[in-house]
N, C-alpha and C positions, 0 to 999 in steps of 0.2 A: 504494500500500500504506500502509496505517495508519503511525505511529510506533511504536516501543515509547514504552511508559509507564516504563522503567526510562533512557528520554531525555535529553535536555536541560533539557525542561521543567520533567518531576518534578524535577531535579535543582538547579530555582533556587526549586521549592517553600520558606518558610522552615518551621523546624521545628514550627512549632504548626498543622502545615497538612499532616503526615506521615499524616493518615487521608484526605484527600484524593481518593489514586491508586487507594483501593481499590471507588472510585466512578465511576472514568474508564475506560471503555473503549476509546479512543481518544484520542491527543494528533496531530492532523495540519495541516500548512502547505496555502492553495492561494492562488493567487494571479487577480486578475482582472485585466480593463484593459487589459492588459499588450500593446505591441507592439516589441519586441524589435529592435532594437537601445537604439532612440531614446526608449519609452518603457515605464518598468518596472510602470507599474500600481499596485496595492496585494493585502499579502496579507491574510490572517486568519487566526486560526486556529481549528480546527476542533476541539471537545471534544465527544465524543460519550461520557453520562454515564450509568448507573445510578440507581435511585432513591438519594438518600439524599444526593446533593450541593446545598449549602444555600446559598442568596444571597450568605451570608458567605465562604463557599470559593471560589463563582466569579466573585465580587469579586478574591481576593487571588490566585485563577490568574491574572486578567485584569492585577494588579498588576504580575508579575513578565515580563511577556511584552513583547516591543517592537511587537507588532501595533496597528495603528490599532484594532482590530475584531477581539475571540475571543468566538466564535459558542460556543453552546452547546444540546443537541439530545439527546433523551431515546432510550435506546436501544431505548425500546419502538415508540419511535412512528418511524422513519428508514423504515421500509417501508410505510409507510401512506398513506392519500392526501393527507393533509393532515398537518403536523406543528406542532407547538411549537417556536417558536425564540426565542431569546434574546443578545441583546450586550450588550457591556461593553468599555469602554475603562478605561484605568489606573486610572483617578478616577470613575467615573461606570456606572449599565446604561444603555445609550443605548436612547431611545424605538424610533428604527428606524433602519434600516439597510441601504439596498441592497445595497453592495459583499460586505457580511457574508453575505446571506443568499442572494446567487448565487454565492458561495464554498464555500457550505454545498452549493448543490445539483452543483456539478459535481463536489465531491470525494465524494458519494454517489454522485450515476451513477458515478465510476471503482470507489470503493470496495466498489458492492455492487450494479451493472449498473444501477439505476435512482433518480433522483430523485422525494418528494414531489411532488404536483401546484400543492400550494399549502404554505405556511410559515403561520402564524397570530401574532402579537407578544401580549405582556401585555393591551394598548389593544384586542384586537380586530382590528387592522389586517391586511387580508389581505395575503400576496405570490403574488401565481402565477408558477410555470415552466411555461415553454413550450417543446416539444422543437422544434428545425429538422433539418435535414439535417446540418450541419456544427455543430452547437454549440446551448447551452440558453439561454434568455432569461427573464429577468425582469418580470413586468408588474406596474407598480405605477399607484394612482390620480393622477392629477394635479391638481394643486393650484395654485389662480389666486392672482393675486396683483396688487397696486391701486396704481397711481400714491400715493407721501406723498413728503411735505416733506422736504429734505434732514434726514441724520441728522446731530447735529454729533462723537457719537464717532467716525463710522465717516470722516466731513471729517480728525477728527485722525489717526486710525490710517493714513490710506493719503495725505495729503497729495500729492491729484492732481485735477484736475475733475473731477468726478460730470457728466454731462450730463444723468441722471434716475435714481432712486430707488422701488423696488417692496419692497413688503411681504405677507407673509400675513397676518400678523396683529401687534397690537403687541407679541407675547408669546408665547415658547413656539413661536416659527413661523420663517421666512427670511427676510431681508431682501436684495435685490438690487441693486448698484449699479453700471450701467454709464456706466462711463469711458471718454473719449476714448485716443486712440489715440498719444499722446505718446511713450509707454515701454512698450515691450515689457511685456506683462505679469508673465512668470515673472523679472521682472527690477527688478520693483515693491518698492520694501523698506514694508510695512506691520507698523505698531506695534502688536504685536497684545496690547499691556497696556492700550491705549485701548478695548480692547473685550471689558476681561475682567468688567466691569458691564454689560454690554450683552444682556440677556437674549434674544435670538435670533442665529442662525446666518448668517455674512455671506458671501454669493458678491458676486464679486468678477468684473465680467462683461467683455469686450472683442471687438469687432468686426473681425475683421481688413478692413481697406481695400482692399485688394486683392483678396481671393477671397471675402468677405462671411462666409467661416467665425468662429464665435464659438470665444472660449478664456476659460476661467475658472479662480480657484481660491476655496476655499472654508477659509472661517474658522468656529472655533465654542469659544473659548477660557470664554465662560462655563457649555459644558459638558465641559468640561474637555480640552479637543484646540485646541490652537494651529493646524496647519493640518492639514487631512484631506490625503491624497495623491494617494487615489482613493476617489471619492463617488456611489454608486449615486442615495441619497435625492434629490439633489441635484437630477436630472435630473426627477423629477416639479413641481417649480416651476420649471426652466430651460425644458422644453419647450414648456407654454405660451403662456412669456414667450417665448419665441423666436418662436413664431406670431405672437402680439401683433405683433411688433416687420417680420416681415420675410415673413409667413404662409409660412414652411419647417414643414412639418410633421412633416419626417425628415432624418437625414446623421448626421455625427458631432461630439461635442465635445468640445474637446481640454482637457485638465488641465494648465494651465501652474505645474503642484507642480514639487519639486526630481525627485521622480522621474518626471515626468510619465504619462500617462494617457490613453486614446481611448475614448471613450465613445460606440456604435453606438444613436442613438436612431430611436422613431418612435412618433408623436405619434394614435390614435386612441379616437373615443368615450371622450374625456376616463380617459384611461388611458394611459398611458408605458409602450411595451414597451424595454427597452437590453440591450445583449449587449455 
């Protein structure tokens, strides 16, 4: 069931932000990832809006909220085949956004029996849902990514061996570095001021030794998020790179965040489906 808008939300609204509510039709939590005991996922939250709510307002919603990721979604378009979506984190609209936007579709299939087929971003960029039996899935494009030179920010921020270094691009893109297997990952202290000039997003990659499963966590402090907790986008450069590396085409990846995270991928025709 929805929230009320006479909530908690509305109620950390600050006052120059009081026309706001009369735009919102909905203020709700949903959560992804998540597996229960051991790992809490990440939520988002969910704003489903009337015309008339402005860049600047779902900015300062996105301000006062503690969500990695508040989704935002027109109320004309939630039953249609295709929709408009939008994030934002505290500081920043984030370009995209997995976790956000299969957040989006599962709290519409509760909220009003059926999800969009696809989500559409500012860029263009498509998301498609896919129904299964037991649960909705996300497909998103995949995204390669090329052997480069050690980074020397990301050498100081995580002060551990890189044993190789991937990029999408030098800008605006991911960068991935997996390390050896010294220190437990989620146990890694990385300096995440070393990488607040560092204009792309750092996963942070690790091979367990023992069961060849990978665990990562993900950095993106120059767009304004210290560590993500649970990261949908993520997964369309890990997957891949994970073929690359080990030709796994499918399984799960684990988010070694504080609240940790399971990530159900599978890797085909250059397209990442995760649940």
């Amino acid at each position: 069931m929805p929230i009320s808008k006479s909530n908690k939300f509305t109620q950390l609204l600050p006052r120059y932000l009081h026309k706001a509510p009369r735009f919102v039709q909905v203020f709700a939590e949903q959560t992804v990832f998540d597996n229960p005991p051991h790992n809490k996922g990440s939520s988002a939250l969910i704003v489903i809006y009337k015309s008339g709510l402005s860049r600047f307002m779902m900015q300062r919603i996105a301000n006062h909220t503690h969500h990695s990721a508040t989704v935002f979604l027109k109320e004309t378009e939630i039953k249609s085949p295709s929709c408009s979506i939008r994030w934002f984190n505290q500081h920043n609209e984030i370009k995209r956004c997995g976790h956000g936007t299969l957040a989006a579709a599962l709290y519409l299939k509760k909220y009003q029996g059926n999800s969009p087929r696809q989500f559409y971003s500012l860029t263009g960029e498509i998301f498609k849902i896919q129904s299964s039996i037991n649960n909705l899935q996300l497909e998103i494009t995949a995204i390669n990514s090329e052997k480069i030179a050690p980074v020397h920010a990301i050498e100081m921020a995580i002060k551990t061996p890189i044993l190789q270094s991937y990029a999408t691009t030098s800008k605006h893109g991911y960068t991935t570095v997996l390390i050896n297997t010294e220190h437990p990952l989620k146990e890694l202290d990385v300096r995440v001021t070393e990488l607040t000039d560092y204009p792309n997003a750092v996963i942070v990659l690790q091979q367990n030794p023992h069961n060849g499963c990978f665990s990562f966590r993900y950095f993106a402090p120059y767009y304004g998020i210290a560590e993500d907790q649970a990261t949908g986008s993520a997964l369309s450069v890990l997957a891949p790179l994970i073929k690359q590396l080990n030709t796994e085409y499918k399984g799960a990846l684990f988010q070694a965040s504080i609240n940790g995270a399971v990530i159900n991928y599978q890797l085909k025709n250059q397209c990442v489906r995760l649940y």
